[in-house]
C-alpha positions in Angstrom: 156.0 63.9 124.9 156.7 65.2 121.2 153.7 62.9 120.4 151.7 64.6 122.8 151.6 67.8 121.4 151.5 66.8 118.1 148.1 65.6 118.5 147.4 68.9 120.4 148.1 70.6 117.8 146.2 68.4 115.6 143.1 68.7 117.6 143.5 72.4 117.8 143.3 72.3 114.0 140.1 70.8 113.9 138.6 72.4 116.3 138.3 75.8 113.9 139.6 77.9 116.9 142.6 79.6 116.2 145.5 76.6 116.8 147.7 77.1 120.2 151.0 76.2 120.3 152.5 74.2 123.0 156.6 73.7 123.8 157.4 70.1 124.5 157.3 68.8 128.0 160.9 68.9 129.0 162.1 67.0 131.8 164.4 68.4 134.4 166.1 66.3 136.5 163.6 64.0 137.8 160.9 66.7 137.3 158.7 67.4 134.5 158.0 70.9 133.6 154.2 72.0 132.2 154.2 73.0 129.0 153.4 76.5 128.0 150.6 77.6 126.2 151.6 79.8 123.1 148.5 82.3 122.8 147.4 83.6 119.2 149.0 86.4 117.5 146.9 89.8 117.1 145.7 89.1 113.7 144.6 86.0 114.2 142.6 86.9 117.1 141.4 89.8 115.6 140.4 88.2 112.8 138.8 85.3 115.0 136.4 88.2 117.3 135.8 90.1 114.3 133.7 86.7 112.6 132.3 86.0 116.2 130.9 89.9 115.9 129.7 89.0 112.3 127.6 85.7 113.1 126.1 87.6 115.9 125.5 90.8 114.8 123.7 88.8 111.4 121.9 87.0 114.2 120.9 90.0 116.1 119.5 92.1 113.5 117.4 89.2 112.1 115.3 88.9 115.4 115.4 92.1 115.9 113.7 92.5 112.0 111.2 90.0 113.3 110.2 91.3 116.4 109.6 95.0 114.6 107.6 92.8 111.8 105.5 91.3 114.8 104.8 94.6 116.0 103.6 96.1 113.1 101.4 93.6 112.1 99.7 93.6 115.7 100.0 97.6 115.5 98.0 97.3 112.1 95.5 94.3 113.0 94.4 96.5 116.1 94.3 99.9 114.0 92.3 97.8 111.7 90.0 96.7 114.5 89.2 100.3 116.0 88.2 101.5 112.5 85.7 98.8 112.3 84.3 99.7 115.4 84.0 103.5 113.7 82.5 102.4 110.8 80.0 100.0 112.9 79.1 103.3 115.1 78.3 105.1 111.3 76.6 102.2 110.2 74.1 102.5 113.1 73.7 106.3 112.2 73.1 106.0 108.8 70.9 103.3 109.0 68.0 105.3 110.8 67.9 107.3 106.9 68.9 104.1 105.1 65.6 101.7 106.8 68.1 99.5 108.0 66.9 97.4 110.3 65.4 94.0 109.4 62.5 93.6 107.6 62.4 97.1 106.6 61.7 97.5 103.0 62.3 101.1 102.8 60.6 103.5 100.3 59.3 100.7 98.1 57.2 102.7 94.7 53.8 103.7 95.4 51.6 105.7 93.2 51.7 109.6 93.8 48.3 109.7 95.4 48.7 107.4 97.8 52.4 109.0 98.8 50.2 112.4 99.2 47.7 110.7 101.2 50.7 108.6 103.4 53.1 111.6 103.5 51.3 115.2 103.9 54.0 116.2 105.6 56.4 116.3 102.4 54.7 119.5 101.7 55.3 121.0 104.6 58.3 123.9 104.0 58.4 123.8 107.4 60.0 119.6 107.8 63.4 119.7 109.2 65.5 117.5 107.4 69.0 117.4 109.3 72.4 116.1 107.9 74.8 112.9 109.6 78.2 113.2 110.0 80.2 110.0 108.9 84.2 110.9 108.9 85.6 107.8 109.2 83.5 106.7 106.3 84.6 109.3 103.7 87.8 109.3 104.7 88.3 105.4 103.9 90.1 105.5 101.3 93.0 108.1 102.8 93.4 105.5 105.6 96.9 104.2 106.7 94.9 100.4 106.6 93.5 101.1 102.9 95.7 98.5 101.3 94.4 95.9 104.0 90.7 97.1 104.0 90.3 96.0 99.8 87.4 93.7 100.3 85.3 96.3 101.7 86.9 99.2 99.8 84.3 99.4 97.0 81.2 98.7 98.7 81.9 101.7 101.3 83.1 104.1 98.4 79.4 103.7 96.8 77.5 104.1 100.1 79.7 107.1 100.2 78.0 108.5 97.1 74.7 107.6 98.3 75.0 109.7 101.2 76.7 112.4 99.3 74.0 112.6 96.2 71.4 112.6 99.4 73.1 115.3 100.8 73.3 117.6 98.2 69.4 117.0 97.4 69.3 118.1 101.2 71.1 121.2 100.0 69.3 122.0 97.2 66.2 121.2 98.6 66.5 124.1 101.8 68.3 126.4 99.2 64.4 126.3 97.6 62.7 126.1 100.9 64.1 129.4 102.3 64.5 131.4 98.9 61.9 133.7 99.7 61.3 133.9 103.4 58.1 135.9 103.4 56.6 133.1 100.8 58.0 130.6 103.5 56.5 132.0 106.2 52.9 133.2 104.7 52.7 129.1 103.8 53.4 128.2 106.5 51.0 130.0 108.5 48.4 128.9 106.3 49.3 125.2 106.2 49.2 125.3 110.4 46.6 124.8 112.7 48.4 127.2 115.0 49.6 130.2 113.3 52.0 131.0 116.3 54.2 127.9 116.5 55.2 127.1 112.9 58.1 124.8 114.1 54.9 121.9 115.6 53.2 122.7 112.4 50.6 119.7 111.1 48.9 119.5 108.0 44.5 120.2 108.6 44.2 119.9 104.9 45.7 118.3 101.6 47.9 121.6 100.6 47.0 121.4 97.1 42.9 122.4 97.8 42.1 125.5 97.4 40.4 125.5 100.3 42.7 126.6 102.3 43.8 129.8 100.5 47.5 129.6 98.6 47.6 131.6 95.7 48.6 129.5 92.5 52.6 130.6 93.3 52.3 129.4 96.3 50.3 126.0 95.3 53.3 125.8 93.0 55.8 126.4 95.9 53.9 123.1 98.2 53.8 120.9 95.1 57.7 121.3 94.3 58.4 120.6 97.5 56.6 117.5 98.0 58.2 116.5 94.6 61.7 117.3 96.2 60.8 115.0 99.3 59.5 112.2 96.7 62.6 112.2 94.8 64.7 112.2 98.2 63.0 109.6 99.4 62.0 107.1 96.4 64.5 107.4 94.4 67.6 108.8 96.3 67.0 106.2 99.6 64.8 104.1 97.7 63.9 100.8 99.0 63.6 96.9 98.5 62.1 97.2 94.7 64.3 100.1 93.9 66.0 99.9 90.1 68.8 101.9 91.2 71.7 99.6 92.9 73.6 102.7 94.6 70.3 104.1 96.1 71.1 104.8 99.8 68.8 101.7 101.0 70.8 99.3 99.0 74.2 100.9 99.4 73.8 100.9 103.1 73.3 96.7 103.0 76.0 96.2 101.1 78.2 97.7 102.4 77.2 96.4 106.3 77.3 93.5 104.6 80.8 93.3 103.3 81.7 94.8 106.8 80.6 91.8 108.6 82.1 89.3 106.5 85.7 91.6 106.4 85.2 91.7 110.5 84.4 87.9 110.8 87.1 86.8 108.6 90.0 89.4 110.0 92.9 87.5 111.6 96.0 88.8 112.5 98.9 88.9 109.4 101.3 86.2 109.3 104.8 86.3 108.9 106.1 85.2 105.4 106.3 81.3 104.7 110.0 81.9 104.1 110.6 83.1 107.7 111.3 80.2 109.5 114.1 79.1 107.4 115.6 82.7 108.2 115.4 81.5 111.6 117.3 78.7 111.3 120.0 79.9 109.9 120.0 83.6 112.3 120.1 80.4 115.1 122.4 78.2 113.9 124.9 81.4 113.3 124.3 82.5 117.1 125.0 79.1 117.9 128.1 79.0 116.3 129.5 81.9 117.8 128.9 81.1 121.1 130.3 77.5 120.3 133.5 78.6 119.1 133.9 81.5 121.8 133.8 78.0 124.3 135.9 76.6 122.4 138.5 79.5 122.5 138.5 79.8 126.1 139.1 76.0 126.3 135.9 75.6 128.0 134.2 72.8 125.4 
């Protein structure tokens, strides 16, 4: 019997539970008695529950790290997604100015009399010219995704200049325009074939003859205006043989183009190469826990 628990108390040892003591069998009469089970003191079993809370706890917050990493990165991937789709819906606008779809070679350079003869309506004061909006476009940079949008970063912060250095010849161009409203509207009136509705206004007659009446201020006024619409149109949209590489026509392409590439190559972040070992040992520590807990309560 002292044998016996010996090797109990051997086993308890090894076990790396806290050991139990046992009392020798005694033998009463013919009877044996069962031996009783000596249970820890409080240290020790504090000491045991407060590593079990450890492993865990470790354990716990590791998953729990991952799962918020998992959700972030699907939180960013489709943030990253919806912004393409708004810079896809801006494209579209800002390809009616740009001559952006296929086989469209823009404002390609012509000689000045054949742009007067194609385009009489440059000197028209009376040529509405009208502004896009493109938010999510300027505001690239200042997005929360910047630091995962850098391939496309560059090419949309020059198409934002083109539109901006187009815009501002938009400006300066209707600050000229509508300077002197009575010079506006007398030129008008001559330049229409119906005096009463200036806004469907056509051109009968090049404006530069004399023919049809402008004093030499107002030829003056026609001619800088078509020069303003040349400028905006050759120069600041340009086209296929344009020499300037951040003219709106080329901006706009290269930037659609780095878009499509960014959008056909996005794929959702992966966690760190170094994760999975994390995992091992958060699992092997849960494992652990829960294998000496059994083995506290006897039950392995």
């Amino acid at each position: 019997m002292i044998a016996t628990a010996l090797i109990v108390r051997m086993i308890a040892g090894l076990r790396g539970g806290p050991p139990r003591s046992y009392e020798p069998m005694k033998t009463i009469g013919h009877v044996e008695s069962v031996a009783m089970k000596q249970f820890p003191d409080i240290v020790t079993s504090a000491t045991f529950w407060a590593s079990i809370a450890t492993m865990w706890a470790g354990s716990g917050a590791w998953f729990t790290y991952v799962a918020a990493a998992v959700v972030s990165r699907q939180q960013t991937y489709e943030g990253i997604l919806n912004l393409i789709e708004g810079l896809e819906a801006e494209l579209a606008l800002v390809s009616e100015w740009a001559a952006g779809d296929e086989g469209n070679l823009g404002y390609v350079s012509k000689p000045r009399n054949q742009l007067e003869f194609e385009h009489p309506d440059w000197f028209n004061p009376s040529r509405a010219i009208f502004k896009f909006g493109t938010p999510t476009l300027s505001n690239l940079t200042n997005s929360p995704y910047a630091k995962s949008l850098t391939p496309i970063v560059r090419p949309f912060v020059m198409l934002n200049h083109s539109i901006r250095r187009l815009f501002e010849s938009i400006d300066r161009y209707q600050a000229f325009v509508y300077a002197d409203v009575a010079r506006y509207q007398h030129v008008l009136m001559m330049l229409t074939f119906n005096p009463s509705d200036f806004g469907s206004s056509t051109m009968p007659r090049p404006p530069y003859s004399s023919q049809i009446g402008l004093t030499s201020e107002e030829q003056g006024y026609v001619n800088q205006i078509f020069l303003m619409n040349e400028a905006m149109h050759q120069h600041i949209i340009g086209g296929a043989d344009s020499s300037d590489d951040i003219c709106l026509y080329k901006a706009f392409r290269l930037a659609r183009a780095a878009l499509q590439e960014f959008k056909d190559g996005r794929k959702r972040e992966p966690l760190p190469d170094w994760f999975p070992f994390l995992h091992f040992v958060a699992g092997m520590l849960a494992w652990v826990g829960f294998w000496e807990v059994m083995r506290w309560f006897e039950i392995w």
